[in-house]
N, C-alpha and C positions, 0 to 999 in steps of 0.2 A: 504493500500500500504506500510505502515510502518514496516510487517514481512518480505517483499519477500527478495530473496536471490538473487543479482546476479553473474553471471558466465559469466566470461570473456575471448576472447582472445585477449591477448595484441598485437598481430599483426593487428586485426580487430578492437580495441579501444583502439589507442595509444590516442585518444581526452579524454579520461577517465584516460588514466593513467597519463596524462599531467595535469589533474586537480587533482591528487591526490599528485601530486608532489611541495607540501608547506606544512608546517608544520602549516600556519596560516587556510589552508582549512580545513587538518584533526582535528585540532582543531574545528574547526565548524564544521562539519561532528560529532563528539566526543559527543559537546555542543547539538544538536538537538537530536540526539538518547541518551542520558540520558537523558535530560529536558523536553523533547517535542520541538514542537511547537514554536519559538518565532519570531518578526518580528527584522526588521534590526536593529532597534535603541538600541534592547535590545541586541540582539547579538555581538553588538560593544560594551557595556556598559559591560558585561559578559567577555569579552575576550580583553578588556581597548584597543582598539583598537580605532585609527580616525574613523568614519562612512562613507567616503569616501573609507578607504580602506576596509572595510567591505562590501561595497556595490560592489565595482571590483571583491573582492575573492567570493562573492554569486552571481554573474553573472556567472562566471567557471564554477561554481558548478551546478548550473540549466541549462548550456546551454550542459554541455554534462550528464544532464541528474542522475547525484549522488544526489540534491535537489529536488522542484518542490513547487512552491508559490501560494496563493491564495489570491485575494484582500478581505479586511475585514472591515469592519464598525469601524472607531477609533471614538473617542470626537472630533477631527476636522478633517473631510474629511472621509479619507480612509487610508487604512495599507496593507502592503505585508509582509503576514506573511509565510517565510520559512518552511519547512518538508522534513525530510530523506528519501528520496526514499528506500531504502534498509537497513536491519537490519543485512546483513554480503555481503562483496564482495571478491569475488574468483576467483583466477587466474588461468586459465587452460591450463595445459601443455599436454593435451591427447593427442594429433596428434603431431608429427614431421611436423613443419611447411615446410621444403623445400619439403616433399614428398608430400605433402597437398596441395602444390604452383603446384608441375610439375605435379601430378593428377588433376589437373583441368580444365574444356572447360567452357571459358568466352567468354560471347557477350555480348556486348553493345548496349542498343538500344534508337536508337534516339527518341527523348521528340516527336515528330509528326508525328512516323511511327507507330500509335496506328490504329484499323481495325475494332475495332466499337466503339463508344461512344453515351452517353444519358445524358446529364448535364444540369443544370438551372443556371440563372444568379442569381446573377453577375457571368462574365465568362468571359474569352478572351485568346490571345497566345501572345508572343512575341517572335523577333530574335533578334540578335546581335545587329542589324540595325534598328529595329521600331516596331510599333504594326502591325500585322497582322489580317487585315480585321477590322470588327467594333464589337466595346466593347460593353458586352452586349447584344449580338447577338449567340444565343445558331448553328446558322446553318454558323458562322463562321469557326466552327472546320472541314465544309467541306473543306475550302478553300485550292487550291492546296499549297500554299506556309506555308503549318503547316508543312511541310517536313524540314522546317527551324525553328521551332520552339527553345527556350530555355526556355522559361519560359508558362505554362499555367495551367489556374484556373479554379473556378467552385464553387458552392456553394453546389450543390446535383447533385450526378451523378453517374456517371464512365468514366473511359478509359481504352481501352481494346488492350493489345498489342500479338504478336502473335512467340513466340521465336522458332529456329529450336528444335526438341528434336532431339539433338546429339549423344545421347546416342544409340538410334537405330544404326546410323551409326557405330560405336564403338562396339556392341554389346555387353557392360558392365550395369551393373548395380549399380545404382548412389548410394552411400554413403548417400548424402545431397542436397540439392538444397538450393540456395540463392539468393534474390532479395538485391538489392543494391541503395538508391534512397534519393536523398535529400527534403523532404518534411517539407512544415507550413500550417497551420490553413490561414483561409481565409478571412478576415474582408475590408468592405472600409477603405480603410486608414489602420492603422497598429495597432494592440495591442496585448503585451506580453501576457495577458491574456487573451486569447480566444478559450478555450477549444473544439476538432474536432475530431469524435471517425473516423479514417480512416479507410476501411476496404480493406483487403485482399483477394481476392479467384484466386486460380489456378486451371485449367480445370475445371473450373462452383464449385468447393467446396469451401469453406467455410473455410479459415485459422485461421482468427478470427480478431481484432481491437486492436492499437493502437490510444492513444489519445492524438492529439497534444496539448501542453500548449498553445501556441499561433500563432501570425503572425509578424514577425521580421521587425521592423524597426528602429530600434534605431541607427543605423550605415550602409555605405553600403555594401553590399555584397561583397566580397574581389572580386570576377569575374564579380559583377553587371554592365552594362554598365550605361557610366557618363551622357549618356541619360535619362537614366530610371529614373522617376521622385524620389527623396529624401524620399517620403509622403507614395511609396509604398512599397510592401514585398519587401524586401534583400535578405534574404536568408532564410535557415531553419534548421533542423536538421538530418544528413544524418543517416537515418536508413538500419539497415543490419536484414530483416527475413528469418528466416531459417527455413526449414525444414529438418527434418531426420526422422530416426529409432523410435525416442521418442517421436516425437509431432512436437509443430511446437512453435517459441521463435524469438524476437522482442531483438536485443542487448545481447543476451543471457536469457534473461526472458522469462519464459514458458507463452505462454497466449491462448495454445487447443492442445488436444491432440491430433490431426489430423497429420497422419504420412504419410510416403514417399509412404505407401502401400495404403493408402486412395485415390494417386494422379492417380492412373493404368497410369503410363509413358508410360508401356509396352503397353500401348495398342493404346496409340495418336500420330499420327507423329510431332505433334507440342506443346508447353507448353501455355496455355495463361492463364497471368495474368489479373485480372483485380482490378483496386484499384480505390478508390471512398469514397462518403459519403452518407450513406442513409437516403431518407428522414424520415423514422421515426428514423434515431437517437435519444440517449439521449441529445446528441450532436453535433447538424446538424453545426458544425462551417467554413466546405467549407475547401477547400483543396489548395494549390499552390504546383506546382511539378515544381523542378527546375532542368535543364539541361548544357549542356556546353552554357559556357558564361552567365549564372546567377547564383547567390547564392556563397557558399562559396567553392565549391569541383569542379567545373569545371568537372562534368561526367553526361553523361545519365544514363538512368535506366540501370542497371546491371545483368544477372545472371551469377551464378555460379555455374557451375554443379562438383560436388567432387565423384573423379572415386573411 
């Protein structure tokens, strides 16, 4: 993961470029792609920094995704040792962003207006208001009131949403396609380290996996309700995948070649996504999808069609 390249647009990852905006980050960014590898205490000790501020500026850096940690066997206990995600980052001005804003057909769709689903526990939903139905209970996700949904989980599954194709109506042909969506890894109780290959498919294909780092609890969710117990997920990481012309990319990272022409739009009146975890993952680590009123973006699942 240490070569890839990423490509950005700074109107879609102002989270990125807000993390890149200290001189003590890129410094650390700097320190790990010459050196390798190091955990916090050396990092601070490398860059004569307190280890408390060390450990704030490598929070940034992993939570939108420029780092990525892994726990490691030390002389006493355990270590979180840091790694560069990226070995160049690029900022991309292809498109005029206002023509790119007013050519677009956005929907929103709500966390429990999904049209079929298959999942294993641990599992459950939430609203604003309370849990919905009983936890743990995979024929909960029948229940009428997942129409209120904000928050819901799963260890192995799917959920399967069903978007207008617009495009038809328009009688244009799409640029891009983009899903929009706050997702974490899935664990009882919470841990940064819990690695979860989530996967993507639009109209039954096959887009490919991103892999969550973990399950957020360290603080609550800036949208979480003060109900929702302290102990569980917070929030996550809102991912933006694309498809176009070229393949198909995760934050701008390419991760299959699977393109717009693979999806036959032309041919569906409708788009369905379906996102999950399978069970023979490498990394079965269960999924949370967060919606309005949980996590940190306050949105449901999003596309975006680019005319």
């Amino acid at each position: 993961m240490t070569g890839k390249v990423l490509v950005i647009d700074p109107i879609e990852r102002q989270d990125l470029i807000k993390g890149l905006a200290s001189d003590v980050r890129v410094m650390m960014l700097k320190l790990l792609r010459s050196s390798g590898p190091k955990n916090v205490n050396e990092i601070a000790e490398e860059l004569k920094l307190p280890q408390s501020t060390a450990s704030i500026n490598l929070k940034v850096l992993e939570d939108c995704g420029l780092i990525y940690t892994e726990g490691q066997r030390a002389k006493k206990g355990s270590q979180k040792v840091c790694y560069s995600a990226f070995q160049e980052i690029l900022i991309s001005f292809s498109e005029p962003v206002v023509d790119r804003l007013a050519d677009a057909i956005e929907v929103s769709m709500p966390l429990g207006l999904y049209t079929q689903f298959e999942v294993t526990g641990p599992c459950g939903m939430c609203s604003k208001d309370g849990v919905i139905g009983l936890l743990d209970v995979p024929d909960t996700f029948l229940d009428p009131d997942r129409m209120k949904a904000g928050l819901l989980w799963f260890n192995t599954g799917f959920v399967e949403y069903q978007f207008p194709n617009n495009t038809l109506l328009k009688k244009a042909r799409p640029k891009a396609i983009e899903f929009s969506m706050e997702l974490s890894s899935e664990v009882p109780g919470t841990s940064a380290n819990w690695p979860s290959d989530i996967f993507l498919q639009v109209n039954g294909i096959e887009i490919g996996t991103w892999t969550s780092p973990g399950d957020y609890g360290d603080k609550r969710g800036a949208f979480t309700p003060d109900w929702w117990k302290l102990a569980g997920s917070q929030y996550g990481m809102l991912k933006n995948w694309r498809i176009n012309g070229q393949g198909s990319f995760v934050d701008g990272v390419k991760i299959s070649n699977i393109n717009l022409d693979d999806l036959g739009l032309d041919k569906h009146r409708s788009i369905r996504l379906r996102v999950g975890v399978k069970d023979g993952a490498e990394h079965p680590g269960g999924i949370n999808i967060f919606g309005n009123g949980f996590g940190n973006y306050d949105q449901d699942i999003v596309l975006r069609i680019q005319l």
